[in-house]
Each structure stands twice: as structure tokens, then as C-alpha cells.
BAPA-381482 format. One line per 3 residues: for each residue x, y, z of N, C-alpha, C. Coordinates in steps of 0.001 Angstrom, whole numbers, plus 500000, padded with zeros to 6 digits. Atoms other than C-alpha are relative to their C-alpha. Layout:
REM residues N
X/Y/Z/X/Y/Z/X/Y/Z; ...
//
This chain:
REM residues 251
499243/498789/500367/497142/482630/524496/500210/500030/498491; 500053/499769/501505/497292/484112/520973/501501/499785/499277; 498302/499802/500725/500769/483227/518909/500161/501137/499404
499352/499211/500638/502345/486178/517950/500954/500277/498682; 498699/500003/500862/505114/484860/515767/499475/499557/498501; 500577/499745/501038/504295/485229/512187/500600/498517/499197
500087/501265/501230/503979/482197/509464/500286/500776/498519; 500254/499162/500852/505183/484111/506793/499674/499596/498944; 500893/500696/500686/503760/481737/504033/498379/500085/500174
501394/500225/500119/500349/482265/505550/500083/501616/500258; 499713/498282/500047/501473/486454/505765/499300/500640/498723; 500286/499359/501872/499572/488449/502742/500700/501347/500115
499458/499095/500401/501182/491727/501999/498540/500568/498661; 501177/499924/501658/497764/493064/499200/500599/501780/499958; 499544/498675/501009/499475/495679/497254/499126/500281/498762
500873/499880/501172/496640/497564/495226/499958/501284/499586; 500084/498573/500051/495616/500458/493704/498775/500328/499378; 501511/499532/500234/491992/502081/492847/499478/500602/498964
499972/498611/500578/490715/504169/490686/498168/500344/499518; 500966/499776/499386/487891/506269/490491/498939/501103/499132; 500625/498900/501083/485331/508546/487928/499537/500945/500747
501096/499108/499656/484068/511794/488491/499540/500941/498810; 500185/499094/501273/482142/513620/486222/499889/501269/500172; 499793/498785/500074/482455/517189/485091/499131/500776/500998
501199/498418/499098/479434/519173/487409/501037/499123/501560; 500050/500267/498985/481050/517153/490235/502271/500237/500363; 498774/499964/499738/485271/517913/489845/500406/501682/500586
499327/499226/499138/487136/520343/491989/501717/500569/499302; 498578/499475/500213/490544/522600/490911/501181/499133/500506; 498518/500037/498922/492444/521105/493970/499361/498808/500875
500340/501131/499510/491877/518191/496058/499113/498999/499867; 500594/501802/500372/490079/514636/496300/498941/500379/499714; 501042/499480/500615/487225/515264/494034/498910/498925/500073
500742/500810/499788/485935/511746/494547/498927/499636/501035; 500700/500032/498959/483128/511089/497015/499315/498775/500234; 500873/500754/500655/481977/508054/497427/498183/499756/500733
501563/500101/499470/478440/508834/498848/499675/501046/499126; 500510/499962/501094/478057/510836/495631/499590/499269/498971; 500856/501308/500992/475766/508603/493395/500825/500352/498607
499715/499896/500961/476797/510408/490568/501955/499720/499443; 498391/500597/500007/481202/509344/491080/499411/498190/499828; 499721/501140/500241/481840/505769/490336/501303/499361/500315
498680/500956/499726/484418/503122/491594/500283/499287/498690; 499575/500904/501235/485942/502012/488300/500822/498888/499965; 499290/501773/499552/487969/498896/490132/501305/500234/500203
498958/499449/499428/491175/498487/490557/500993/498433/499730; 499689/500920/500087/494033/495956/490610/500620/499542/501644; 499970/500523/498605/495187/493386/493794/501045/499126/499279
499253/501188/500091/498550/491738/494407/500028/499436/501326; 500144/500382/499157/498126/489369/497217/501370/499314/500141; 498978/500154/500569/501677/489339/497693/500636/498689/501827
499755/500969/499168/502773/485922/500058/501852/500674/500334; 498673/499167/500235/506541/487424/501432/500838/498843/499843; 498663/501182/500301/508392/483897/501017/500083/500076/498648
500208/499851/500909/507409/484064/497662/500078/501014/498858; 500753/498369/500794/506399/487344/496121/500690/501138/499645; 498781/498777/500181/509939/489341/496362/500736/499250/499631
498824/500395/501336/512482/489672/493955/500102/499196/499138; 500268/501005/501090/510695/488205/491299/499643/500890/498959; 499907/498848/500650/510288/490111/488236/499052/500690/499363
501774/499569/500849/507863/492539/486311/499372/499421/499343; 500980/500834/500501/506030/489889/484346/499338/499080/501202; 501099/500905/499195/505406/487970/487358/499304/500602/500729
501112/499268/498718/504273/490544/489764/498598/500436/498847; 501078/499833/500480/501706/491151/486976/499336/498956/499838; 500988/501059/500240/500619/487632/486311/499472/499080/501153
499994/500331/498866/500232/487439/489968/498751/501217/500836; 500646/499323/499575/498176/490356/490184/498591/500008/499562; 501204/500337/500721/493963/490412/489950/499521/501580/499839
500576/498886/500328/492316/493133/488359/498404/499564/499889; 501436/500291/499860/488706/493717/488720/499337/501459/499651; 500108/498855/500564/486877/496468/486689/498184/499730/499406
501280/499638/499856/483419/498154/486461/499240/499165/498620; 500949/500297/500993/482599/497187/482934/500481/498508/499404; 499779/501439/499660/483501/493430/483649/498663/499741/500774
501232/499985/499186/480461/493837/485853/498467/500477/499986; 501189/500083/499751/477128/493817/486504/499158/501900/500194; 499939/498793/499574/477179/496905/488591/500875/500542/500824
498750/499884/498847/479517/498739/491078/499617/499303/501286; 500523/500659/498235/477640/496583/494071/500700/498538/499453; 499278/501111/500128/478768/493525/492320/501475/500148/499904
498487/500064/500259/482375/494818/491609/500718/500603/501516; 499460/499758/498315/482801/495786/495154/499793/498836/500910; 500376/500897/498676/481392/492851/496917/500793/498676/499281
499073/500816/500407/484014/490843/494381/501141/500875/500883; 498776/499466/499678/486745/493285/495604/500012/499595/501488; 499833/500811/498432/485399/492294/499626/500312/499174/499857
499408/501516/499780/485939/488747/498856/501465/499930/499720; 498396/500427/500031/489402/488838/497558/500747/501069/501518; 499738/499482/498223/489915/491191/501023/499732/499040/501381
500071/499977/499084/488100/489091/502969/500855/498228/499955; 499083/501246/500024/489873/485835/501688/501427/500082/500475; 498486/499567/499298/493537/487174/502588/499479/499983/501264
500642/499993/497952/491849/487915/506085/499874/498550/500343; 500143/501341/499054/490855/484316/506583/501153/499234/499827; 498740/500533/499618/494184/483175/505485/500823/500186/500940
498702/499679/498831/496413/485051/507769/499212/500166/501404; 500405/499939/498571/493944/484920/510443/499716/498932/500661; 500202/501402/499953/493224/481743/510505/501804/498611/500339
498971/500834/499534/496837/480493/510596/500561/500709/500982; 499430/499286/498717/497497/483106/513549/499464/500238/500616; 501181/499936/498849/494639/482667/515485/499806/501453/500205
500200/498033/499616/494066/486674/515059/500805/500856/500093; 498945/499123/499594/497167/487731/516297/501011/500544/499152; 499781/498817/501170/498433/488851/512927/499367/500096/498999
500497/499681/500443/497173/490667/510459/499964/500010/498542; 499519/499160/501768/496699/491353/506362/500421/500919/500256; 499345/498539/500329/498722/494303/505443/499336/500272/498735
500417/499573/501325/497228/496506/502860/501389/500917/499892; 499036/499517/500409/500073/498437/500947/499476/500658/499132; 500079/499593/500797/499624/501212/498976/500859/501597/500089
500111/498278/499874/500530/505178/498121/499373/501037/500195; 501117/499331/499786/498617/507272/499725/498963/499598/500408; 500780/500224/499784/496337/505257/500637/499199/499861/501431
500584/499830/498716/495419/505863/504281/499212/500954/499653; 500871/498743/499795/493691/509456/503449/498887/499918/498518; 500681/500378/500966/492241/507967/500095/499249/498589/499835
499905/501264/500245/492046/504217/499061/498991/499200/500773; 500649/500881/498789/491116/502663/502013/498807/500490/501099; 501206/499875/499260/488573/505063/503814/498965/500422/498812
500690/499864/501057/487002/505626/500084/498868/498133/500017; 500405/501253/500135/486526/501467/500001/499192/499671/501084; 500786/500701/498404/485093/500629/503406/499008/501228/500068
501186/498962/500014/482428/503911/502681/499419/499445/498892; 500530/500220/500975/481527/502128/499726/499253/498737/500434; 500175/501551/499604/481297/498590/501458/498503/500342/500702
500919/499864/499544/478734/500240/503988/499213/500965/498580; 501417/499339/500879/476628/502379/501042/499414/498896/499449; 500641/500733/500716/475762/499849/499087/499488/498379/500735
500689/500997/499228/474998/497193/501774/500848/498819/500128; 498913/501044/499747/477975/495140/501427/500619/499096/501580; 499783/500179/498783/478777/495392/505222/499183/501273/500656
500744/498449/499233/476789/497693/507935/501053/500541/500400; 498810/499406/499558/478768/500303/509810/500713/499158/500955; 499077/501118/499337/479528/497827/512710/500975/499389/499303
499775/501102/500620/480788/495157/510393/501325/501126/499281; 498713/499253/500641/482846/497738/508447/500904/500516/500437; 499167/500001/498938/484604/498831/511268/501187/499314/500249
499195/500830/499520/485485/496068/512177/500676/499205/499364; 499161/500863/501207/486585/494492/509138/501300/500743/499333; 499371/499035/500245/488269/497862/508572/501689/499788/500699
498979/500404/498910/490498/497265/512050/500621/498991/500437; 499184/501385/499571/491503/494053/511222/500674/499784/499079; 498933/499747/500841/493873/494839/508860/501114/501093/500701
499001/499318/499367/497034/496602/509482/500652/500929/498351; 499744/499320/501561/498420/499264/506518/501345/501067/500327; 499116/499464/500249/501559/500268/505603/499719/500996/498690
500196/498238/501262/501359/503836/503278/501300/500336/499725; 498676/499572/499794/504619/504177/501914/500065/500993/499622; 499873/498794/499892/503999/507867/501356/500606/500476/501585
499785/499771/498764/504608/507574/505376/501298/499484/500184; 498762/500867/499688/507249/505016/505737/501026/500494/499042; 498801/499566/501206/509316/506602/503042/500569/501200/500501
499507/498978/499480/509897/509717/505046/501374/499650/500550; 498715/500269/499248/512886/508458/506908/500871/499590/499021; 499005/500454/500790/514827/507474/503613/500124/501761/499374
499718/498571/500797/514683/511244/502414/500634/501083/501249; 499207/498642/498838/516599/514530/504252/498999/500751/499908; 501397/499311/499884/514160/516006/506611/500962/501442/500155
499218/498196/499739/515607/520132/506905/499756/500037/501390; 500338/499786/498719/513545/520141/509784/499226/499463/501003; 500755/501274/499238/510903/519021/512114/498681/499736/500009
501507/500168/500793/507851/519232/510060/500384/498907/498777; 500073/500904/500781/507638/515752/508848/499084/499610/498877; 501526/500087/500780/505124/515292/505983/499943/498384/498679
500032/500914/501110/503928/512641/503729/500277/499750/498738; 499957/499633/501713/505706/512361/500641/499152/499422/498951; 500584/500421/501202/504229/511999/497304/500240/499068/499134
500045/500974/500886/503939/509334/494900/501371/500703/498994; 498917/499826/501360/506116/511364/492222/501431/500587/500628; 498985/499856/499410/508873/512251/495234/500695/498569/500236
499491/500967/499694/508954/508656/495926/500472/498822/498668; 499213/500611/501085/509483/507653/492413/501002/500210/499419; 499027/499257/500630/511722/509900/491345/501344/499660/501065
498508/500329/498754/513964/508609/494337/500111/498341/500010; 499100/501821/499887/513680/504585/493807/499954/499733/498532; 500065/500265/501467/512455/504643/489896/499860/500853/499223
499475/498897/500613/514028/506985/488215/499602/499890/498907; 500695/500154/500879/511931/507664/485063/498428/499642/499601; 501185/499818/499894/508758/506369/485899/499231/501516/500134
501350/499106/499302/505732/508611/486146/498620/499984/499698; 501083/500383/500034/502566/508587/486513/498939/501444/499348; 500953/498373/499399/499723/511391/485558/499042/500204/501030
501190/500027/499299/497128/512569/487526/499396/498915/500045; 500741/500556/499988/494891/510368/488847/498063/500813/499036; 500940/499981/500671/492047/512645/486776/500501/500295/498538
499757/500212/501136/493796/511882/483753/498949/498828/499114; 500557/501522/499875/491738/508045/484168/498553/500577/499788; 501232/499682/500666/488351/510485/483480/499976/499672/499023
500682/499941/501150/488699/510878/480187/500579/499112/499452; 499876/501206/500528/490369/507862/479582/498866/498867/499843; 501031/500473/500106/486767/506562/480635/499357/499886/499498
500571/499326/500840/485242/508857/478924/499603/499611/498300; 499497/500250/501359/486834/507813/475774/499927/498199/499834; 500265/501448/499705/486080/504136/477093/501398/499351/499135
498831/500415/500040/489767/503702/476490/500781/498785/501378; 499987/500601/498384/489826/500885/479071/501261/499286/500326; 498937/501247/499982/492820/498766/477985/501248/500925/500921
499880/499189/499878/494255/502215/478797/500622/500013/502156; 500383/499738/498331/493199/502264/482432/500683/498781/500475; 499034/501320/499697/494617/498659/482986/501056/500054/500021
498106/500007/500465/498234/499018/481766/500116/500710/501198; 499618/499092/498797/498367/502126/484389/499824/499494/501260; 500014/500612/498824/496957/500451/487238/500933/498830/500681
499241/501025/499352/498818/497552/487000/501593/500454/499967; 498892/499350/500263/501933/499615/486310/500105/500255/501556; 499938/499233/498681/501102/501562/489557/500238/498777/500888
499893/501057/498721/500632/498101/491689/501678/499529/500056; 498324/500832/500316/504348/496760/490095/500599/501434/500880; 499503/498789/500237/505617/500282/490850/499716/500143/502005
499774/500079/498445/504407/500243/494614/500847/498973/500624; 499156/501322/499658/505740/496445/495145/501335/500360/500053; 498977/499667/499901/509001/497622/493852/500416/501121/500819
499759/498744/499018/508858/500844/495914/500183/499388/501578; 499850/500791/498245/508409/498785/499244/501572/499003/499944; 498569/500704/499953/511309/496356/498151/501349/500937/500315
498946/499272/500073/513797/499057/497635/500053/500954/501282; 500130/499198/498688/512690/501192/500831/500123/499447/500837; 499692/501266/499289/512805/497729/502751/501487/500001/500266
498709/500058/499902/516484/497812/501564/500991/500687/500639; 499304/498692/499323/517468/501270/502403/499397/499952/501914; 499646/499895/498740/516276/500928/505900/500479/498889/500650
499114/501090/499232/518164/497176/506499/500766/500697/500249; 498634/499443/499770/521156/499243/505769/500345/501247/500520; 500522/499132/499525/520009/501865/507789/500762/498974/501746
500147/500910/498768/520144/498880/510746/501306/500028/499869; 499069/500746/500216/523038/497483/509288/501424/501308/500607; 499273/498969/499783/524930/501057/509564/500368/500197/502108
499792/499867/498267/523691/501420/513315/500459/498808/501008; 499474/501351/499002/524864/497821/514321/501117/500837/500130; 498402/499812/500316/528419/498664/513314/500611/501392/500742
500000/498996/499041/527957/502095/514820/500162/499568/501708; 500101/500876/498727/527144/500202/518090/501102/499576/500465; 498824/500815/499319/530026/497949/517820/501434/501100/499949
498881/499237/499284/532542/500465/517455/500523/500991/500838; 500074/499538/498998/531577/502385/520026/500333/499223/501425; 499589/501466/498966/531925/499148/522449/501367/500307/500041
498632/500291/500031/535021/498916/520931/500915/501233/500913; 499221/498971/498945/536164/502208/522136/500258/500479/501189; 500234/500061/498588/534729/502155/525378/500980/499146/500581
499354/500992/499551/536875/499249/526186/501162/500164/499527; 498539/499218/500071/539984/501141/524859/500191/500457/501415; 499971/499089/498742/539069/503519/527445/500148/499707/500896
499892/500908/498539/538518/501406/529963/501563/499180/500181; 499008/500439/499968/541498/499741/529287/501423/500777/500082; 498941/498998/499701/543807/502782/529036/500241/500729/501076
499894/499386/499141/542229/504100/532166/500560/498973/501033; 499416/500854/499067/543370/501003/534274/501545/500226/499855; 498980/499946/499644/546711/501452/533041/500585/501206/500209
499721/498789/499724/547156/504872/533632/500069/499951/501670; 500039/500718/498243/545844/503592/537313/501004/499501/500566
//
């Protein structure tokens, strides 16, 4: 039988973030302009915190950066080599936490947004370029587990009604890090462009610190979320057993 109960020393948490070129005949007014089975877009890399949870929280912005790996196109060869570096540091977290849980738990990937971007952009890239076939990508795909805190962040904000939606990166900063912001992600064109690269680094790894801390603080607000409904709990007990007790002597 498979253990369930988590080792959280052998737990990864990989908080990353991507980023991505497109050139001018190939950008769009309004949505994800990137493609990655367009030859002519490029994966420009990205940074990775492989974040251990005994370890890895509530430690401060210099360390979550000197803790984090960055891996970038013109460090490389080509984008087949800077992707099939980015599988290995994926598939190394995988054999850690799978390996000390016989399967039964998983890496977490962590990011913003990254269920409808990030992550089905990367595993289309893994199969183009031969990294993994579609089988293999699949399945390497479904053996991870991913928290999007554009999703999980919904329940810390007032819904009006009962159209729940995914908030945004600059709703969810403006509500745990007040002052941050980020630009566009096709701001990072012509930062390319301009082969302003040191540029592209600072931001990425900004963005990875900037998610980490976003999960800590959303972590917090829903303990005390728990913490609210224990206490709710118990003094409802409590009253019940007024009741009960007032109705016997009324008896």
C-alpha cells in the first residue's frame, strides 16, 4: 500500500515563472500571443525556486533569491538545450518527492496564472522539440499537482456574487503587496529586443519572490479563516448546551 502521509523535507513546492518572445508579424491586441508551435516565438527561460516547506518559509528576500535557479536562452546553446535543462531541474524535484513517497505524493508547481499559460506552454514545448513524446508528456505532465494562486486566492477576496473568476496577478498584489507591480508580460519583447537581459532577470526573479510571498500570506489568511471557524464551532457547542441545559430545567 502506497503511504500517503507527506515527508515534508522530501515535499518540493517549485515556484517559477516563464517568459516568452514574440515578434512583431506574430503579436495580437488582446490575449496570449505566444504559441509555442510557432517556430518563429521563443522560450526565453525563466527562473525556479525549488522551495523544501521545512525550510523555504519565512526566510527573507535575499534568500528566496539565492535559492532560486534561473536558466536563460542566451546562456544556451539553443532553446532545445534550455528546455531539456529546465526538464531536469522538473524532473529532479519529481524523483525527490516521489521517491521518498513511493508516488503517493506529488511536486507542486506554483505559479500565477499558470494553469492556462506556463504549464500547458512548457509540456508543448517538451513534446516539439523531442524532449518527451506525447505519451511521456502526459504523463510527466499528471504527475505533478499545481496550485495557481490566481485560483486559490479567490476565497480571500469579496465575491458580490456567484460568478467566481480567476483573479489577476495585479488584483492579487495590490491585496498582499501593496506597491509592487509588474508590467505586461510584452513589455520583456523589447527588453529582448534591446538585449537588455540583466533587465529580464531582476523581473523574473522579482516575480518568483513576489509569488512565494503571495502563497505565504494567502496561506495565512486562510489559517485564520480555520482559526475563525473553530471558535465559531465552539461557541455554538457552547450554546447548545445552554439550551440544553435551560431546557431540562424548565422540565
Amino acid at each position: 500500500m502506497k503511504n500517503s502521509r507527506a515527508i515534508l523535507g522530501k515535499c518540493r513546492i517549485i515556484f517559477f515563472d516563464l517568459e516568452f518572445y514574440v515578434p512583431k508579424n506574430s503579436r495580437s491586441k488582446t490575449g496570449l500571443c505566444y504559441n509555442p508551435w510557432d517556430k518563429s516565438c521563443k522560450i526565453l527561460g525563466g527562473s525556479f525556486l525549488l522551495a523544501n516547506p521545512e525550510k523555504d518559509f519565512g526566510i527573507t528576500e535575499s534568500e528566496v533569491y539565492k535559492k532560486t535557479k534561473s536558466l536563460w536562452l542566451w546562456e544556451h546553446r539553443s532553446e532545445k538545450e534550455l528546455l531539456q535543462r529546465i526538464h531536469n531541474i522538473l524532473k529532479g524535484a519529481h524523483e525527490i518527492v516521489w521517491n521518498a513517497h513511493n508516488g503517493a505524493i506529488s511536486p507542486v508547481l506554483c505559479g500565477i496564472g499558470i494553469t492556462s499559460s506556463d504549464i500547458p506552454i512548457l509540456f508543448e514545448l517538451f513534446k516539439r522539440f523531442g524532449i518527451l513524446t506525447n505519451s511521456e508528456a502526459f504523463t510527466f505532465q499528471n504527475s505533478f499537482r499545481v496550485i495557481d494562486l490566481s485560483q486559490l486566492s479567490i476565497a480571500t477576496f469579496k465575491n458580490q456574487n456567484s460568478f467566481l473568476y480567476p483573479k489577476t496577478k495585479s488584483h492579487i498584489l495590490n491585496k498582499y503587496i501593496s506597491g509592487l507591480k509588474f508590467a505586461s508580460g510584452k513589455s520583456v519583447w523589447e527588453l529582448y529586443e534591446s538585449k537588455d537581459f540583466k533587465k529580464i532577470k531582476e523581473r523574473v526573479l522579482s516575480e518568483v519572490y513576489a509569488t512565494h510571498r503571495c502563497y505565504e500570506l494567502i496561506k495565512s489568511n486562510l489559517d485564520k479563516f480555520k482559526t475563525l471557524e473553530l471558535s465559531q464551532k465552539k461557541r455554538e457547542k457552547i450554546l447548545r448546551k445552554i439550551q440544553a441545559e435551560n431546557s431540562a430545567i424548565d422540565c
